[in-house]
PyMOL CGO cylinders between C-alpha atoms (Angstrom):
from pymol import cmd
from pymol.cgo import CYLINDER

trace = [
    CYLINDER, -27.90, 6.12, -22.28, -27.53, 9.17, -24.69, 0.3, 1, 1, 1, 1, 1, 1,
    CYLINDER, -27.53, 9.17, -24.69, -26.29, 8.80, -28.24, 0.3, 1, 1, 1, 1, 1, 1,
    CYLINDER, -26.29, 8.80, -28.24, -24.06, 12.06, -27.65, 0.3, 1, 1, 1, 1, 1, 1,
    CYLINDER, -24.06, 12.06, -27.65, -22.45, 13.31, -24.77, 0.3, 1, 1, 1, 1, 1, 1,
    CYLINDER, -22.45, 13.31, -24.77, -20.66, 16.53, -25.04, 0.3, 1, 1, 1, 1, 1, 1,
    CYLINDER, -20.66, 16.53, -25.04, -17.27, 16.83, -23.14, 0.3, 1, 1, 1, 1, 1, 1,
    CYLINDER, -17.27, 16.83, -23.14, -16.84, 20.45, -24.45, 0.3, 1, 1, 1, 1, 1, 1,
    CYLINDER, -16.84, 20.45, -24.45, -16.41, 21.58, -21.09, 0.3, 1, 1, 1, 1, 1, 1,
    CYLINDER, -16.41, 21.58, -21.09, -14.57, 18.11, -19.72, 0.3, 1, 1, 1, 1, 1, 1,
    CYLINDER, -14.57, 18.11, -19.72, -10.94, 18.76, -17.95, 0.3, 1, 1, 1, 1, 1, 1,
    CYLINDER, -10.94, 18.76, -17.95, -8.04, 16.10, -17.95, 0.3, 1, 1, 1, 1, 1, 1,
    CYLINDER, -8.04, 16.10, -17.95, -6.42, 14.75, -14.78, 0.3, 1, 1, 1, 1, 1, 1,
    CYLINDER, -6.42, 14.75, -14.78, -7.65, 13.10, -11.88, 0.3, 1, 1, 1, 1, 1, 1,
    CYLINDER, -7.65, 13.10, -11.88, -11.40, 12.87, -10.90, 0.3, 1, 1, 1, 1, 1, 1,
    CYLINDER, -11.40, 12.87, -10.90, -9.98, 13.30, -7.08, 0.3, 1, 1, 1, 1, 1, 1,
    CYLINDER, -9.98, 13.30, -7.08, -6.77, 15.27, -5.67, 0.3, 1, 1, 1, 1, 1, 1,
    CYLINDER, -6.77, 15.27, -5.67, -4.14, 13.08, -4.75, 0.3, 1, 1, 1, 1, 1, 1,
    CYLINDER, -4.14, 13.08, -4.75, -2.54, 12.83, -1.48, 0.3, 1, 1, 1, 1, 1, 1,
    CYLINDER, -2.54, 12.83, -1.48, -0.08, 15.54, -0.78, 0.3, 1, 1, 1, 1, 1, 1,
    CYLINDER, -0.08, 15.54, -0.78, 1.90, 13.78, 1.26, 0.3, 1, 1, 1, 1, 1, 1,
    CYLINDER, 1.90, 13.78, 1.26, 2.80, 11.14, -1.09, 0.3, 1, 1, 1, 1, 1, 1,
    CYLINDER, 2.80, 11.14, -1.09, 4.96, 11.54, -4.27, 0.3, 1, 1, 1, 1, 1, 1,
    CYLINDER, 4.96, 11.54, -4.27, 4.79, 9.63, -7.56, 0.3, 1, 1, 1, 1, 1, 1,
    CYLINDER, 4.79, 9.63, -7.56, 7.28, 8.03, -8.42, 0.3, 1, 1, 1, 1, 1, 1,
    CYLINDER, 7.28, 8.03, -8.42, 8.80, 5.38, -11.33, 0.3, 1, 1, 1, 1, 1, 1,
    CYLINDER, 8.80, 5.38, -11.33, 10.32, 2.69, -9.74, 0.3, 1, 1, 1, 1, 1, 1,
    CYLINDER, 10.32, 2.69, -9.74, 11.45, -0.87, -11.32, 0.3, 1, 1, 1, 1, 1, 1,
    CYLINDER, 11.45, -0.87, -11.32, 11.01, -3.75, -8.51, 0.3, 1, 1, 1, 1, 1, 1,
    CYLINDER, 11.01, -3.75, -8.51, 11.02, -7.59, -9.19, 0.3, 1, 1, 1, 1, 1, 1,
    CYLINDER, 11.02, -7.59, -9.19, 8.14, -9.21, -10.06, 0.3, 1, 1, 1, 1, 1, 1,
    CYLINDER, 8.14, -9.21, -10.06, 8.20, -11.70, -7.31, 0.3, 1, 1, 1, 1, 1, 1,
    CYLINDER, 8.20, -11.70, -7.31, 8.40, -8.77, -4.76, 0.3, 1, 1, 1, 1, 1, 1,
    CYLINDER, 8.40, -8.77, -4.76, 5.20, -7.13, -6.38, 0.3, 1, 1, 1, 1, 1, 1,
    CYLINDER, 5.20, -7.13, -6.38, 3.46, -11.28, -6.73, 0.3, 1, 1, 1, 1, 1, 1,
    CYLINDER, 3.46, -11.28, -6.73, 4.41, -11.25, -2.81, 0.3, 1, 1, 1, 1, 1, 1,
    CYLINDER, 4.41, -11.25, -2.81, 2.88, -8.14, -1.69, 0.3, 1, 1, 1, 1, 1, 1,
    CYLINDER, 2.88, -8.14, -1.69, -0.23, -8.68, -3.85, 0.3, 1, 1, 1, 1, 1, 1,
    CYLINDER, -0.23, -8.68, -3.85, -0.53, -11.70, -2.11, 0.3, 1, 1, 1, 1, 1, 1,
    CYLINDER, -0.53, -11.70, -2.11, -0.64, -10.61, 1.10, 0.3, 1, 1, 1, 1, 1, 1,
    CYLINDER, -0.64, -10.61, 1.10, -2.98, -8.21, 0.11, 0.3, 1, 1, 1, 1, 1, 1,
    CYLINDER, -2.98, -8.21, 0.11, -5.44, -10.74, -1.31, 0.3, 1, 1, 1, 1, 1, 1,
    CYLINDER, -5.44, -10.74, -1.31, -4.65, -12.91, 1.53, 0.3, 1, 1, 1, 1, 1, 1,
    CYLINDER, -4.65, -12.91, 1.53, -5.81, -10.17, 3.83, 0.3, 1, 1, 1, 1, 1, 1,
    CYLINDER, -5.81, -10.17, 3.83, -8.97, -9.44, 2.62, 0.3, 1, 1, 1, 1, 1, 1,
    CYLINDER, -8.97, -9.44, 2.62, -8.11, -6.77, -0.08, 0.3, 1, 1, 1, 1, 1, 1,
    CYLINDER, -8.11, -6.77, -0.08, -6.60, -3.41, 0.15, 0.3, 1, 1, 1, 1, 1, 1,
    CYLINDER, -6.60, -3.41, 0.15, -3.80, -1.34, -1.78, 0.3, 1, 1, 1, 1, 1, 1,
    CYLINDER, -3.80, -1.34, -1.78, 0.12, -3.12, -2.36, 0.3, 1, 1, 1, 1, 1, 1,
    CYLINDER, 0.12, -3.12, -2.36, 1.22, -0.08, -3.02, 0.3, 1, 1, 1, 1, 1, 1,
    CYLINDER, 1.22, -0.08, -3.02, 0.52, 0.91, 0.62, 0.3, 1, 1, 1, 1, 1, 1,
    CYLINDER, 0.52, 0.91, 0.62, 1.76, -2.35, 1.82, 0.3, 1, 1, 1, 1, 1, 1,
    CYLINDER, 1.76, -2.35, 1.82, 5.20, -1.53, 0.35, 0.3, 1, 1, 1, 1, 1, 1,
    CYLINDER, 5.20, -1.53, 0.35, 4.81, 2.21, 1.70, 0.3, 1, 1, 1, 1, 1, 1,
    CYLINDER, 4.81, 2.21, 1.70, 4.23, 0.26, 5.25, 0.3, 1, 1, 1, 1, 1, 1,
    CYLINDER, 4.23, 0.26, 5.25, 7.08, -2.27, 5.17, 0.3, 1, 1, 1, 1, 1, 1,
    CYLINDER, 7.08, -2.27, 5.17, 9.17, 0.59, 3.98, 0.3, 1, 1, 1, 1, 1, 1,
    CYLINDER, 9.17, 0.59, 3.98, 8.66, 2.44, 6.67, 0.3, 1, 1, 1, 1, 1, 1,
    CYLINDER, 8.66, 2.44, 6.67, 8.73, -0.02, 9.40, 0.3, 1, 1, 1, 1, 1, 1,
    CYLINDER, 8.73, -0.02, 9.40, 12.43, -1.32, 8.08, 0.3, 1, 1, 1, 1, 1, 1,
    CYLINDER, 12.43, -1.32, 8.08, 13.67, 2.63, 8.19, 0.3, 1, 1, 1, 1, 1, 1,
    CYLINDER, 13.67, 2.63, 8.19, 12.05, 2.42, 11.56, 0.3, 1, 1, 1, 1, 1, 1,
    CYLINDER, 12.05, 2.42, 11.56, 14.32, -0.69, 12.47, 0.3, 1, 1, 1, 1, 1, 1,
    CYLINDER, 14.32, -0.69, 12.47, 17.54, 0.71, 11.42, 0.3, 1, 1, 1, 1, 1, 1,
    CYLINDER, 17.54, 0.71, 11.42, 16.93, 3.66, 13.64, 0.3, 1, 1, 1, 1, 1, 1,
    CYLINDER, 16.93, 3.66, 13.64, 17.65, 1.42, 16.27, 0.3, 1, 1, 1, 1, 1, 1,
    CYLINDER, 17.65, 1.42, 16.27, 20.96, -0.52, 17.27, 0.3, 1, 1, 1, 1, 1, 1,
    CYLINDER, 20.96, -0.52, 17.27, 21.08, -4.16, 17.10, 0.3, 1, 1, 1, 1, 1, 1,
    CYLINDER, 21.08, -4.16, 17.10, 21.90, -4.51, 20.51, 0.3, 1, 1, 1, 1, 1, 1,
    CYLINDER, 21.90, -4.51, 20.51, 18.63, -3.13, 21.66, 0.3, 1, 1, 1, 1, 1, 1,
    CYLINDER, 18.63, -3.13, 21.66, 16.68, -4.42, 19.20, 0.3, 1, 1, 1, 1, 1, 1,
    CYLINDER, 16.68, -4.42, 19.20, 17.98, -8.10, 20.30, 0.3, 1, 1, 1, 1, 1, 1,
    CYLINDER, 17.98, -8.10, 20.30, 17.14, -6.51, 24.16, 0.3, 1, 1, 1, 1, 1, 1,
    CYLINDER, 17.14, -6.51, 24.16, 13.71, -5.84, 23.48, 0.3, 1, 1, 1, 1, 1, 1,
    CYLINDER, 13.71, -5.84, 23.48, 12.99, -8.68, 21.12, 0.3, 1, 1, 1, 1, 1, 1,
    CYLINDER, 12.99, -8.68, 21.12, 14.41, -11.00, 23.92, 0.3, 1, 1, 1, 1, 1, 1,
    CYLINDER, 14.41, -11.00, 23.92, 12.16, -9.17, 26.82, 0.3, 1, 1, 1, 1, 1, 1,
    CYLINDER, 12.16, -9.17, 26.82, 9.12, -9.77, 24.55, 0.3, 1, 1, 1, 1, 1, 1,
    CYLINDER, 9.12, -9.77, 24.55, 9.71, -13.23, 24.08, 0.3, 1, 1, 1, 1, 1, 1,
    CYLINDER, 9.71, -13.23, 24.08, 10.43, -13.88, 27.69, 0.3, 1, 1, 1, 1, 1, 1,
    CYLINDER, 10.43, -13.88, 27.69, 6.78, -12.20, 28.34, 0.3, 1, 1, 1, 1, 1, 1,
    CYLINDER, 6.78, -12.20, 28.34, 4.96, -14.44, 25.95, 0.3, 1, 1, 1, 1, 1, 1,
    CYLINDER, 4.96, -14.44, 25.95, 6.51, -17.24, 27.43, 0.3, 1, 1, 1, 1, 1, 1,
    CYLINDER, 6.51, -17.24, 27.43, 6.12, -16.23, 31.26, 0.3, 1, 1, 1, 1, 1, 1,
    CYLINDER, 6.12, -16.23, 31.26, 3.74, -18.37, 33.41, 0.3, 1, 1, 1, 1, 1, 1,
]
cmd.load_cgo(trace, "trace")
């Protein structure tokens, strides 16, 4: 280990480019809904919450997208496969 480093030519920001695609954002949630999904992170073997949130985010805008009728239609069809002899 050196006794002096010089960070003369040192830049701030992030050591790696963030994802374009995503946006930061500020964003005040409960703390059980954070305890949850950092749960089911740990639970899982590890990973991100944040991108468990992103997911289940997604896959509810996903839901509403379709009616309820055919949601209960095609919940009801895959239930009557699992259940088939």
């Amino acid at each position: 280990m050196k006794k002096i480093y010089d960070f003369s030519k040192g830049r701030r920001g992030a050591v790696v480019a963030s994802d374009r695609s995503k946006v930061r954002i500020t964003i005040r949630l409960d703390r059980e809904i954070i305890d949850w999904f950092r749960k089911k992170v740990e639970a899982s073997g590890g990973g991100n919450y944040q991108t468990l949130i992103n997911n289940s985010l997604k896959e509810s805008i996903s839901r509403k997208k379709e009616p309820t009728e055919m949601m209960f239609r095609r919940i009801i069809k895959e239930e009557l496969r699992h259940h088939a002899i």
